[in-house]
C-alpha positions as CSV (number, residue, x, y, z in Angstrom):
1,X,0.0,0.0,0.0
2,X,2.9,1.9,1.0
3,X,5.6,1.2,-2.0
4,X,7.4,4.2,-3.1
5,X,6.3,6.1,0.2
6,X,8.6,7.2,2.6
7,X,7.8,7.2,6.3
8,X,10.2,9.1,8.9
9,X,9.1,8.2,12.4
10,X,10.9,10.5,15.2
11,X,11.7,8.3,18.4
12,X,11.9,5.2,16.2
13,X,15.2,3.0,17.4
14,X,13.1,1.2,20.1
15,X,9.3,0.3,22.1
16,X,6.1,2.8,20.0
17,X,8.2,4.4,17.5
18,X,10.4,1.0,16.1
19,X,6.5,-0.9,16.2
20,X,5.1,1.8,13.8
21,X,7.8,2.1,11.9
22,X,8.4,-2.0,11.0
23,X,4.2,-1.9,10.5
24,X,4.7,1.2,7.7
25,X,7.7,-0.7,6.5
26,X,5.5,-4.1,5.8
27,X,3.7,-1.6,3.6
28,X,6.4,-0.8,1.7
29,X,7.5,2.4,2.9
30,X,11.1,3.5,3.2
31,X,11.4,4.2,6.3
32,X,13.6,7.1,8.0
33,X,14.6,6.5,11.5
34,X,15.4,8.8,14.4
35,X,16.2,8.3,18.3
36,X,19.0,7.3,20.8
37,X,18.4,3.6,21.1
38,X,20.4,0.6,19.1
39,X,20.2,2.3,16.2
40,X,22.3,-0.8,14.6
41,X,19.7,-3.6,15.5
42,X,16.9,-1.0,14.2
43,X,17.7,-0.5,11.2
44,X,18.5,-4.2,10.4
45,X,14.9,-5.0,11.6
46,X,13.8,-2.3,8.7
47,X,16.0,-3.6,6.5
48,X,14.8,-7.0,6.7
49,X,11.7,-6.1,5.7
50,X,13.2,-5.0,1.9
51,X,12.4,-1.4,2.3
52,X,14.9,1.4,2.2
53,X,16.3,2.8,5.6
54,X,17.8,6.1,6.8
55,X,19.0,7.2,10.1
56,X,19.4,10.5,11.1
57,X,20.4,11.3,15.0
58,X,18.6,15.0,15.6
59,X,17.8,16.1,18.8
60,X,14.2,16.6,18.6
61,X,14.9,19.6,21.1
62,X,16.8,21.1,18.9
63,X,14.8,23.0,15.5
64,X,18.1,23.7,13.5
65,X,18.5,19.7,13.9
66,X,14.8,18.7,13.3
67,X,15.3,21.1,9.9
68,X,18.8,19.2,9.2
69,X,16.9,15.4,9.4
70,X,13.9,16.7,7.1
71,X,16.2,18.0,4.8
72,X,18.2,14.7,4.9
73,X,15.1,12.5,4.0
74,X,14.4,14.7,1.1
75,X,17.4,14.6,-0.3
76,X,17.6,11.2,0.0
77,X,13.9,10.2,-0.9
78,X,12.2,13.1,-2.6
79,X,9.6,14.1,0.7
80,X,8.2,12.5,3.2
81,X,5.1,11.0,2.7
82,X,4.0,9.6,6.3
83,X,5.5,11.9,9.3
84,X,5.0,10.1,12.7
85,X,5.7,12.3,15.4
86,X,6.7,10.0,18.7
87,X,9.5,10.9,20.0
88,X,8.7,11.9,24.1
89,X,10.2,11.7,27.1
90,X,8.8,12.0,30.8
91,X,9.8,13.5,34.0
92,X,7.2,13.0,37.6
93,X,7.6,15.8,40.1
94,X,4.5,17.9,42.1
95,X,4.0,21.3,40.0
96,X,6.0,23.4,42.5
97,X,8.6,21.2,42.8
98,X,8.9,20.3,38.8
99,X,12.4,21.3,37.5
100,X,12.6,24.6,35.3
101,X,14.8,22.7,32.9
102,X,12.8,19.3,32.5
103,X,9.8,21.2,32.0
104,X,11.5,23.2,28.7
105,X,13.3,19.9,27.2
106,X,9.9,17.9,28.0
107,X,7.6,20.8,26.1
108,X,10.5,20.7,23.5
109,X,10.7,17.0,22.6
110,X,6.8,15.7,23.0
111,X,5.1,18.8,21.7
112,X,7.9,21.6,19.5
113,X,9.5,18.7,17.5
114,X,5.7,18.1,16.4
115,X,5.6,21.8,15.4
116,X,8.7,21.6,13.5
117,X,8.5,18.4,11.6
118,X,4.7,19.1,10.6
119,X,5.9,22.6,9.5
120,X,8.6,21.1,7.5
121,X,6.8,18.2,5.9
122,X,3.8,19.8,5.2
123,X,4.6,22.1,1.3
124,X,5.8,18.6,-0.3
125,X,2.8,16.9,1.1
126,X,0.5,19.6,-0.1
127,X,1.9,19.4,-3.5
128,X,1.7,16.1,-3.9
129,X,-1.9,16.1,-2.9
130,X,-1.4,13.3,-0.3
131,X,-0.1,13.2,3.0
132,X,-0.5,11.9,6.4
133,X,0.3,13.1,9.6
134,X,0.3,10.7,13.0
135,X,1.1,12.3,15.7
136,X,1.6,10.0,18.9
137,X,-0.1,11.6,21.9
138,X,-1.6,9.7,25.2
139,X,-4.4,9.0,27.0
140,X,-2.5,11.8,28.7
141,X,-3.4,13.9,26.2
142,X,-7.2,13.8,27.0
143,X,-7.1,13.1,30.8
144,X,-4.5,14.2,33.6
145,X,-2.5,12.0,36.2
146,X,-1.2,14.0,39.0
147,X,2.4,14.5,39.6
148,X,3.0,14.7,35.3
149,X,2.2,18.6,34.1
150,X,4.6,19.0,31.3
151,X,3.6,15.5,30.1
152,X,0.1,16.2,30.3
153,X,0.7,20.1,29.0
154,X,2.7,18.8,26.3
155,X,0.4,16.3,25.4
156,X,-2.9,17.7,25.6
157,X,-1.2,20.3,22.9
158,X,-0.3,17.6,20.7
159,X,-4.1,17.1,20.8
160,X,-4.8,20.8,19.8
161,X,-2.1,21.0,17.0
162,X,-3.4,17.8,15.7
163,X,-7.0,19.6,15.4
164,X,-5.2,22.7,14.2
165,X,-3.5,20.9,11.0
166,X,-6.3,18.8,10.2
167,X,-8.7,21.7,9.6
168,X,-5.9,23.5,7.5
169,X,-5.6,20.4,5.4
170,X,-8.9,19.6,5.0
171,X,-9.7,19.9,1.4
172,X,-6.5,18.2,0.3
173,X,-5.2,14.8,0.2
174,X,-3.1,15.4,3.7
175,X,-5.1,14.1,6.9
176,X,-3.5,14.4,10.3
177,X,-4.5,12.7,13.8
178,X,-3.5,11.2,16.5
179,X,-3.0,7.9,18.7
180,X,-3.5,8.3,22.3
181,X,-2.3,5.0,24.0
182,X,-2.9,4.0,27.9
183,X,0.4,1.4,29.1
184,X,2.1,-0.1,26.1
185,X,4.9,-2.8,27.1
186,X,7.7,-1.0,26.1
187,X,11.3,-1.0,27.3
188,X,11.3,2.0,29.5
189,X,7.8,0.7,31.3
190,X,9.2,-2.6,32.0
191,X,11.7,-1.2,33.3
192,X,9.3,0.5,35.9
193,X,7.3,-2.6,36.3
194,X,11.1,-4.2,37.6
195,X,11.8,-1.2,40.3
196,X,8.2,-1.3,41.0
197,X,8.7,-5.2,41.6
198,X,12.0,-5.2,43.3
199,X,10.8,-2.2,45.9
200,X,8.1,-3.9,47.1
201,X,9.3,-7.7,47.3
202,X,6.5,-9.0,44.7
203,X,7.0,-10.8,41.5
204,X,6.6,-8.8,38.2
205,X,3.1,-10.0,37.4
206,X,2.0,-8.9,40.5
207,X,3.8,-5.5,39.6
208,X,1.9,-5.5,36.6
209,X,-1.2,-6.3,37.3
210,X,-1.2,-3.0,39.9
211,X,0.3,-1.1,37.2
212,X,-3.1,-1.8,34.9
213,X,-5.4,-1.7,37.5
214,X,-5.1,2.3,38.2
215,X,-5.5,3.5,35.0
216,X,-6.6,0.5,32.6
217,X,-9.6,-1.5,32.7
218,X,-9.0,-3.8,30.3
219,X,-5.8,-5.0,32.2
220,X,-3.7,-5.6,29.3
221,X,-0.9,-3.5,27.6
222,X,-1.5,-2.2,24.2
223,X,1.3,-3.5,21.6
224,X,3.7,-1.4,19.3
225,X,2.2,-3.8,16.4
226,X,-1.2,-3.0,17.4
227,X,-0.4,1.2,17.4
228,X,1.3,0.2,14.0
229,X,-1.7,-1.5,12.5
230,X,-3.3,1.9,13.6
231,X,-0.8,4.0,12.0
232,X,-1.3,2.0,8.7
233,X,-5.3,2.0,9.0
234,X,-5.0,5.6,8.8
235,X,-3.1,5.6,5.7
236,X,-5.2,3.4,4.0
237,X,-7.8,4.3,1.6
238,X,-10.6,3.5,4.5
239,X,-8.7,6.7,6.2
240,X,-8.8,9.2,3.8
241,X,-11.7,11.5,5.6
242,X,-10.5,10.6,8.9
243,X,-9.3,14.0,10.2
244,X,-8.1,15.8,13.2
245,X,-9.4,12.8,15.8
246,X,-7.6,11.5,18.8
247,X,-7.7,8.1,18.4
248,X,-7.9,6.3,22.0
249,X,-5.9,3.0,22.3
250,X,-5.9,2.8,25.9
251,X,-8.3,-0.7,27.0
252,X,-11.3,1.7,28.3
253,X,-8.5,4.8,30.6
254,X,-10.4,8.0,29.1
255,X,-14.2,6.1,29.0
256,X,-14.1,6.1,32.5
C-alpha cells in the first residue's frame, strides 16, 4: 500500500516508535529512523523487511536539527510521505517542585519537535496532494495524572495541533491525527514494572497487574504492532476522511 512512500518516524530506534515504523515498513514504505536507542539492531529490523532505511540522529529539542533530518530525507527520498511524530520523554515531580529545565526539554521534545516536523513536511505533502500526519499523543493527552504537568501540558497540545492541522488540510489529500495509547509494554515501562517489583518484594506479574489496574480496565498493555496497524489504518484508503481525531488506544483509561 505503501511502495514508493517514505515514512520518517521520530523516536523510532526502540518500544512505540520502532513498532510503527516496522508496520509502515511491511507496507512498503522506506522508512527514516530517528532516536537514541540501538540504532544498529533498528535498522537491520527495517532492512529485513526489503524497504529502504535512513538514520538521522537530531535532537528533537533542537529546531536547527529537526530542519537538518527533514532536509536529509528529502534529499535522499524526494519528501516525506508519512510523518510520525513520537518521539517523548517523561519526568514526575508535584507542580512546584517540577524542575525549570525538565519542563522546557519535555515541552521541547513531546510537543515543538511536532511543530517543527509538521511545519517542514507539510509544502511537499501539499503538492503532492497526499499526506499523512500521526502524531503520537496519550491517554494523557485527553485526561490528567497528578504529579505529570509538562507531560500532560505537552500532550494535551499535541491534541490541539493535531485539530489545528487537520482543519488546515482539509480539502486536500493530507489528513492528520492522532493515537493516544494507555500502558504499552515497552522497554522503558518494563523497566518501571522491575523497580516497581524489586521495591516492594512481589513478582513482576503482581507489579503488573497494579500497574493496569489504576488506570486500565481492560488489564492488558497495548502493543507497538497494534499502534502500527493503527498507523497503517490511517493511511489506508478506508482513512482518507479521517481527520483531526484522537484516536484512543488505551483498553477503556479515558471512557471512565
Amino acid at each position: 500500500m505503501l511502495k514508493n512512500k517514505t515514512a520518517l518516524v521520530t523516536g523510532s530506534t526502540s518500544g512505540i516508535g520502532l513498532g510503527i515504523a516496522k508496520s509502515l515498513a511491511r507496507q512498503g514504505a522506506n522508512i527514516v529512523l530517528n532516536g537514541f536507542g540501538d540504532v544498529e539492531a533498528a535498522q537491520a529490523e527495517i532492512a529485513a523487511l526489503g524497504v529502504q532505511v535512513l538514520y538521522h540522529g537530531a535532537d528533537m529539542s533542537k529546531p536547527e536539527e529537526i530542519e537538518a533530518m527533514m532536509a536529509a530525507a528529502a534529499a535522499r527520498f524526494g519528501r516525506v510521505d508519512v510523518l510520525v511524530n513520537n518521539a517523548g520523554i517523561q519526568h514526575v515531580a508535584p507542580v512546584e517542585e517540577f524542575p525549570l529545565a525538565r519542563w522546557d526539554s519535555i515541552i521541547a521534545i513531546n510537543l515543538s519537535s511536532a511543530f517543527h516536523t509538521t511545519r517542514l513536511a507539510l509544502p511537499a505533502m501539499k503538492a503532492a496532494n497526499w499526506g499523512r500526519i500521526i502524531n503520537v499523543a496519550s491517554a494523557h493527552g485527553l485526561v490528567a495524572s497528578a504529579q505529570k504537568a509538562a507531560y500532560v501540558a505537552a500532550k494535551h497540545g499535541v491534541v490541539g495541533l493535531t485539530k489545528v492541522v487537520a482543519l488546515e488540510t482539509a480539502t486536500t489529500g493530507v489528513t492528520c491525527n492522532a493515537i493516544c495509547p494507555g500502558w504499552v509494554l515497552t522497554p522503558l515501562v518494563q523497566k518501571q514494572l522491575d523497580d516497581k517489583a524489586a521495591a516492594q518484594g512481589i513478582s513482576n506479574e503482581e507489579a503488573t497487574q497494579q500497574l493496569l489496574r489504576e488506570k486500565e480496565p481492560s488489564l492488558q498493555f497495548t502493543t507497538p504492532e497494534e499502534l502500527g496497524e493503527l498507523a497503517v489504518f490511517f493511511c489506508s484508503p478506508a482513512g482518507n476522511n479521517v481527520r483531526g481525531v484522537a484516536w484512543a488506544m488505551d483498553g477503556g483509561w479515558t471512557a471512565q
